[in-house]
N, C-alpha and C positions, 0 to 999 in steps of 0.2 A: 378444529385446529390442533396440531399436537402441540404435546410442550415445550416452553422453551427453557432454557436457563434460570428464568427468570421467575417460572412455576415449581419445577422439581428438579432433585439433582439427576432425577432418571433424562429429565429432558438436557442436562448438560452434558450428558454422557456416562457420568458414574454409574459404576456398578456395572456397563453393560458387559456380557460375558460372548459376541457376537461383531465379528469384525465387519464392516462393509464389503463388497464385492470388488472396491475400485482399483483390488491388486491384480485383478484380470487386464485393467487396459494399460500399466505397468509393460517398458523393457524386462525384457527375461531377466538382462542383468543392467540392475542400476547401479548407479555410483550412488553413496552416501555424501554429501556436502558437507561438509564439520567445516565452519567458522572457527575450530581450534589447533586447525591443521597448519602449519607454518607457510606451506607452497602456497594454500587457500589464500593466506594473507599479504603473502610477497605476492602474489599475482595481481590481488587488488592496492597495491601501493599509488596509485596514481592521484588517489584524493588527499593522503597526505602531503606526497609531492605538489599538488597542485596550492595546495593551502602553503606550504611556506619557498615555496620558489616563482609565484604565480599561478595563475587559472587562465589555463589556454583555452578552455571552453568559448567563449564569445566569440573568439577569433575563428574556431574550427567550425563552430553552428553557422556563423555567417559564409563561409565555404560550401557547408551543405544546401543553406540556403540558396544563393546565387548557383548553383552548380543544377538544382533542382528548377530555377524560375529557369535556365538557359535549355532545360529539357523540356519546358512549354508548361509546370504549373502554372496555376492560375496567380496573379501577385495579391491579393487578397488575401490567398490562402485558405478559405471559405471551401468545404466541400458539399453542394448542392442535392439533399436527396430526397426524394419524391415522397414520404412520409405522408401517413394521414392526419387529420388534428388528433388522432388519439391512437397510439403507438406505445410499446415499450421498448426500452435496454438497458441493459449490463453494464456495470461496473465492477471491474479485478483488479485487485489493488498487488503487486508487490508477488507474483505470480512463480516465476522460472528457478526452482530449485530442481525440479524434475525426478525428484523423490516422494516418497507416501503423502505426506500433509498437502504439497501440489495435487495430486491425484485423488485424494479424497473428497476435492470440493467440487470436481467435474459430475460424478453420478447427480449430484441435489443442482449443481447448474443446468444440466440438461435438462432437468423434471421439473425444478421454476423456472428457467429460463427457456428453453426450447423453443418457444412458440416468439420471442423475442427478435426487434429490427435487424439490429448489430450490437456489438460489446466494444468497449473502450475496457484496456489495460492504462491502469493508472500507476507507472511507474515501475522498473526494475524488471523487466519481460523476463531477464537472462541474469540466471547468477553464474560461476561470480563473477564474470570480467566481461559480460555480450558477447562472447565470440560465434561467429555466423553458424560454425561446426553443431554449437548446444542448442539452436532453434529446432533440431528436431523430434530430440525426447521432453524440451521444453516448451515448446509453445506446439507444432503442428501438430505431434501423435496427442495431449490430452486434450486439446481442441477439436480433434478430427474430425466429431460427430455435432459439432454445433454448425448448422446449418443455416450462418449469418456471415457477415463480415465480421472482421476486427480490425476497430482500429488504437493505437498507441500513441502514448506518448514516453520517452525515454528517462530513466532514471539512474543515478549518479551509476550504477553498478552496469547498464546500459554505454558508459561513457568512457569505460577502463577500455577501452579499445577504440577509442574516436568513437563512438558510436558506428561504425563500419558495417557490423552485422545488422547492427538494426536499420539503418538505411537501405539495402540490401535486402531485407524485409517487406519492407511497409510502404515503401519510397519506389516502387517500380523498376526493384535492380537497380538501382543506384550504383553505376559504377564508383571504385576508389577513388580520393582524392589524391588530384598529383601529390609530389613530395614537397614541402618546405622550402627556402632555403636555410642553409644549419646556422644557426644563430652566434654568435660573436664569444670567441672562447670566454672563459672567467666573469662572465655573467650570469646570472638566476637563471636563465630560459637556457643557458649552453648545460647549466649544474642538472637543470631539468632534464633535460632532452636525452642526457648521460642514463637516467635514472629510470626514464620514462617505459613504463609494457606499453607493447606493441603487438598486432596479434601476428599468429604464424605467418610465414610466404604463403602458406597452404589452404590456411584455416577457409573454410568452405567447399570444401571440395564436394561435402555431402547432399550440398543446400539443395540443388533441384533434385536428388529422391527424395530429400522430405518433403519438398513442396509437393508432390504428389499426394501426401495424406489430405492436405486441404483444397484440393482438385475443383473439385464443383463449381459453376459460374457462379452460384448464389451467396457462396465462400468469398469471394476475391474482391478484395479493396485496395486502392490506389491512396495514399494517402501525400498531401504537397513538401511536407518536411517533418521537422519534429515534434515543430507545434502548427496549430490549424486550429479553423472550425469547422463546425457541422450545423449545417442548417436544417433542421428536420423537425415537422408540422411545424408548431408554434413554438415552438424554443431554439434558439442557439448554444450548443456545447462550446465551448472555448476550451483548448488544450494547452496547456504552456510547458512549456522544457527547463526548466530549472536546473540541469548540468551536473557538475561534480560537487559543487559546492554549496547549491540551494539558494541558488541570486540568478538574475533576466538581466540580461545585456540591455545594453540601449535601443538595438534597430529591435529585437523582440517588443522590448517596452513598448517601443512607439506604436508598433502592431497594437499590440495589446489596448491600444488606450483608443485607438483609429478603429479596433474590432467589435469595441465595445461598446461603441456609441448607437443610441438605438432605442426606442421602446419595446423591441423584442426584449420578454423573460431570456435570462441568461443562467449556465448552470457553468460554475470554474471547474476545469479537473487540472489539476499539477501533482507534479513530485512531490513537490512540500509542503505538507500541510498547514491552514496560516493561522489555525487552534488545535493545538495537542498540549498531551499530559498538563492539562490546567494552564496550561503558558497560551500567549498571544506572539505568534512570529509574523509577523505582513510580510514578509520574503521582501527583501531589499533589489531595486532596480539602477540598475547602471546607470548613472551620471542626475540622480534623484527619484525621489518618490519610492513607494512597494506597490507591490500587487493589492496589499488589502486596499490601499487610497482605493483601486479601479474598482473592485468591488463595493467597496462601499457608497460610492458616489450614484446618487440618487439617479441621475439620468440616465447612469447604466444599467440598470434594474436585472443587477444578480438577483436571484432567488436563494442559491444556494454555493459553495464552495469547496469539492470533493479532493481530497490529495493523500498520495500512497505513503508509501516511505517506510512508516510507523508499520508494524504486522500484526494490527488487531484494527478494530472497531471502536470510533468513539464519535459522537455527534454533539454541540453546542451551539444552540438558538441564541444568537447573540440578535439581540435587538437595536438595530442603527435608524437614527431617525425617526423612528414610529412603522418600521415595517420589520418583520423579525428574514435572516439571514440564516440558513441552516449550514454550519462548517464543521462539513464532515470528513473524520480518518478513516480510508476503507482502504489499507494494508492487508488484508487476511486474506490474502488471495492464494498463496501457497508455501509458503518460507518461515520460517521458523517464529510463534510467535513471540511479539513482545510481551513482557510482562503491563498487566493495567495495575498489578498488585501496590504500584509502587508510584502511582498518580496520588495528588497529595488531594484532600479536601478542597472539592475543585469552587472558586471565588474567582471567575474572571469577567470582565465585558458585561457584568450585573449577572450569568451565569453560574448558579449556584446545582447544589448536589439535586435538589427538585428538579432541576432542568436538566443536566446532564446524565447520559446515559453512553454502555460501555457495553462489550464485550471481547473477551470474557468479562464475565465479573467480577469485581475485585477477589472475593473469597477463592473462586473457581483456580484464578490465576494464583495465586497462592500455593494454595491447596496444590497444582500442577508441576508449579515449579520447586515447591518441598520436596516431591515425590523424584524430579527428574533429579537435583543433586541430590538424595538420601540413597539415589542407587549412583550416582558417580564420586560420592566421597563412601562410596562402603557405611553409612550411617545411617541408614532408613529407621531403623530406633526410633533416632534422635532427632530424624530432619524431617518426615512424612506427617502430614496432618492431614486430617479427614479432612471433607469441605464443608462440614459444620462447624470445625476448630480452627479452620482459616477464615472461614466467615464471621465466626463470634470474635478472632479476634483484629480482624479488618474492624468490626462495628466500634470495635474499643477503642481502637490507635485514630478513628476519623472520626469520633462520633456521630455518626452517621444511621441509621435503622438497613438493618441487612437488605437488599434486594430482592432477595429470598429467602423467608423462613427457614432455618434450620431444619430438619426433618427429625432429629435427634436433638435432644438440651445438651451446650454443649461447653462446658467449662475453661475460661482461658488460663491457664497455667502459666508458669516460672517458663517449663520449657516452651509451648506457643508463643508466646511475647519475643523471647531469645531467638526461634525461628525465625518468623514475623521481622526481629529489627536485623537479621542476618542477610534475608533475601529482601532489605530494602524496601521495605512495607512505606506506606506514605503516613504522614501524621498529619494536624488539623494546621492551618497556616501559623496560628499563635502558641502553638507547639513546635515546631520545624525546629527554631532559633536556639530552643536551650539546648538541641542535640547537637555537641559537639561534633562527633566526628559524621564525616559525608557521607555516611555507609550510603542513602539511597542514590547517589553521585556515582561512588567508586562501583557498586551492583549495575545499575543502569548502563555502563559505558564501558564495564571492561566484560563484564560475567553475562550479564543479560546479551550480548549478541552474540556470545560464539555456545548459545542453546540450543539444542533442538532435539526433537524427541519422537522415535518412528511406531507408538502406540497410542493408542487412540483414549483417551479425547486429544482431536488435536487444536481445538476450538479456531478452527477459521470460517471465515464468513467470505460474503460477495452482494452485491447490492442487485436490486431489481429498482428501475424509476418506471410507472406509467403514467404518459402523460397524456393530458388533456386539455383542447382550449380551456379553460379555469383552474387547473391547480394540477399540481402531481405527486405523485402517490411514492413513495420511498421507503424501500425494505429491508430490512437487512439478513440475510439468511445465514443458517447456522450450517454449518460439515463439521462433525465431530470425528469422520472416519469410520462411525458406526453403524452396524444395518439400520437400526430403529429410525435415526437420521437422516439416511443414506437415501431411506424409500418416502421418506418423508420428511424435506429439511421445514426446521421448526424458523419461525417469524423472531428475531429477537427484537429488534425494533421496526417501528412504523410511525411515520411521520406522513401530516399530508400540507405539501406545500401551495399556498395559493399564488396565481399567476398574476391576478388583478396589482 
């Protein structure tokens, strides 16, 4: 097995002096995506609008919905597929920037994945707004060459346009939905509706030549709307839509609760993940209950609980009952990652630092994000730490034992610490309180998403499951961007879930 992160820093990518190959299957000329670009964020204005004037999501998914059963899906929404008791697939968490770090994670999908059912995208196919036009440098051309289905489910960045391109997608052509009627001047929904993106008259003009990239019968999947399942050998996938704002309508729910009923093993993929950065979110359901209730509920018999959103890697065995639940973030599928630098001493659900595991690794992440602000504030000096000096002094702020030995002894300084508490580092939970100001708050929410960085390491991953009548096998694969990787993605984690 080569290494991973978790063995050497050569296995995390450092040091390496040898780019991967993946700028060959690259547009001639790509666009850069900066989250700092002003148009970038007045384009995706709709989640804010939708948070203080209303969230028309429920209302527009139920359009899709009914608009989709009246084109003859099935009303179950169950997609039926001939699988054997022992099958793999793919999981892409957070995928369509359509830039280097996208592109990088496709050579190591193909060479784990290849031989693979079909892939589920978990969340955010299209940045930044879905519009039909970007499906083709974003999902058909680095997809081209995997010779399976895919299917999706839609995430908030997915929803800046109605979801329009991605029905139109995935949804069998989905024609537009009619227009509205306009809503009642000097109300929330009229202030909306003022304020609201909308995509071009035009936008899709290009959509059947790219569908020609993914041509092949053994390509092409029909999928019943946003959310669905998939029945395939001994397990049920469950997909849920969680929208602009990371909440399930009511008619979803009730799905939801009617889908899940069953002694079939179950495995959740959603938008929102219902454990990240140390926190517990059950995603909240219209008119009562969350999603974690369905999951956890014994006769439903989740296995496991997979959601995008986040743009890294993190997994938590949360034990309900006396059966353990594996609730996994698999974001790393091509968009800029999140920092794990700044997850705090993780204590949740009996979940402790023994059980939880991450990628990047705290130090790595660090160590990455010193490097990208010391070259955008001109201060590399000052702001660049080795990933032995982000790691010694991650060990110090969590007390925690590093993940990976150092390779070098490596001393934490006046200035590491100053680093460390600038880009948001996490402290131990009985530590947090006496730091006054919210530095890991204000880094998290304003700094950490408009990052991104087009040299390698870019540390993104992508999950492989294989299953089997008794249990399944769950991996997490590394893409650094780098040849070593590239020819060889390394294992960062592995779990094996049992079915019984």
């Amino acid at each position: 097995m080569p290494d991973s992160s978790r063995d050497t820093a050569e296995g995390a990518g450092w040091g390496s002096t040898e780019r991967g190959a993946y700028p060959r299957l690259m547009p001639q000329r790509t666009g850069k995506l900066s989250w700092l670009n002003p148009a970038t964020l007045w384009a995706a204005r709709n989640g804010v609008l939708a948070s203080w004037f209303g969230d028309p999501t429920g209302r527009t998914r139920a359009r899709w919905v009914a608009q989709r059963a009246a084109a003859g899906a099935p009303a179950d929404k169950v997609i039926r597929r001939d699988d054997p008791d022992r099958f793999s697939f793919l999981v892409i968490g957070d995928t369509g920037e359509g830039d280097d770090p996208q592109y990088a994670v496709v050579p190591g999908l193909l060479r784990a994945g290849g031989d693979t059912r079909f892939a589920v995208l978990a969340s955010d196919v299209i940045y930044p707004v879905g519009s039909a036009d970007d499906y083709g440098p974003k999902f058909f051309r680095p997809y081209r060459d995997y010779q399976a289905p895919v299917y999706a489910i839609p995430g908030n960045h997915d929803w800046y346009e109605d979801l329009g391109g991605f029905m139109r997608v995935f949804c069998g052509d989905a024609p537009p939905l009619p227009p509205e009627p306009a809503p009642r001047p000097l109300t929330r929904a009229w202030l909306r509706s003022l304020l609201w993106h909308r995509p071009r008259p035009d936008d899709g003009r290009r959509l059947d030549e790219a569908r020609g990239m993914r041509a092949a019968p053994a390509q092409q999947a029909v999928q019943p709307g946003p959310y669905w399942a998939i029945d395939a050998g001994p397990v049920r996938i469950v997909g849920i839509d969680t929208g602009l704002l990371g909440t399930v309508d009511a008619g979803q729910g009730a799905w939801l609760r009617e889908v899940s009923r069953g002694p079939r093993p179950k495995i959740l993929v959603t938008g929102s993940p219902l454990y990240v950065d140390g926190e517990h979110r059950p995603c909240a359901i219209e008119g009562g209950g969350t999603v974690d209730d369905i999951v956890r509920d014994p006769g439903h018999h989740y296995v496991a609980a997979i959601g995008g959103d986040i743009h890294n890697y993190q997994r938590y065995p949360v034990d309900v009952d006396g059966r353990t639940v594996q609730y996994v973030v698999a974001g790393g599928g091509g968009a800029f990652t999140h920092a794990t630098h700044t997850i705090p001493r993780v204590s949740v659900a009996g979940v402790t630092e023994r059980d939880f595991r991450c990628y990047p690794l705290r130090g790595d992440s660090l160590a990455f994000y010193s490097r990208l602000y010391g070259r955008r504030l001109r201060l590399r000096r000052l702001f660049t730490l080795t990933e032995a000096e982000a790691t010694a002094v991650i060990t110090e702020r969590l007390g925690i034992r590093p993940a990976r030995a150092p390779g070098t002894a490596a001393r934490v300084t006046r200035r590491t610490r100053l680093v460390a508490g600038l880009l948001g580092t996490g402290r131990r939970p009985d530590r947090r309180k006496r730091f006054r100001l919210p530095v890991r708050k204000i880094y998290t929410q304003v700094f950490s998403p408009g990052s991104a960085t087009y040299d390698p390491p870019f540390f993104k991953s992508f999950l492989r499951l294989d299953v089997a009548p008794d249990a399944i096998r769950l991996r997490c694969y590394a893409a650094t961007g780098n040849r070593a990787q590239e020819l060889d993605p390394p294992v960062e984690d592995e779990v094996t879930i049992p079915l019984g």
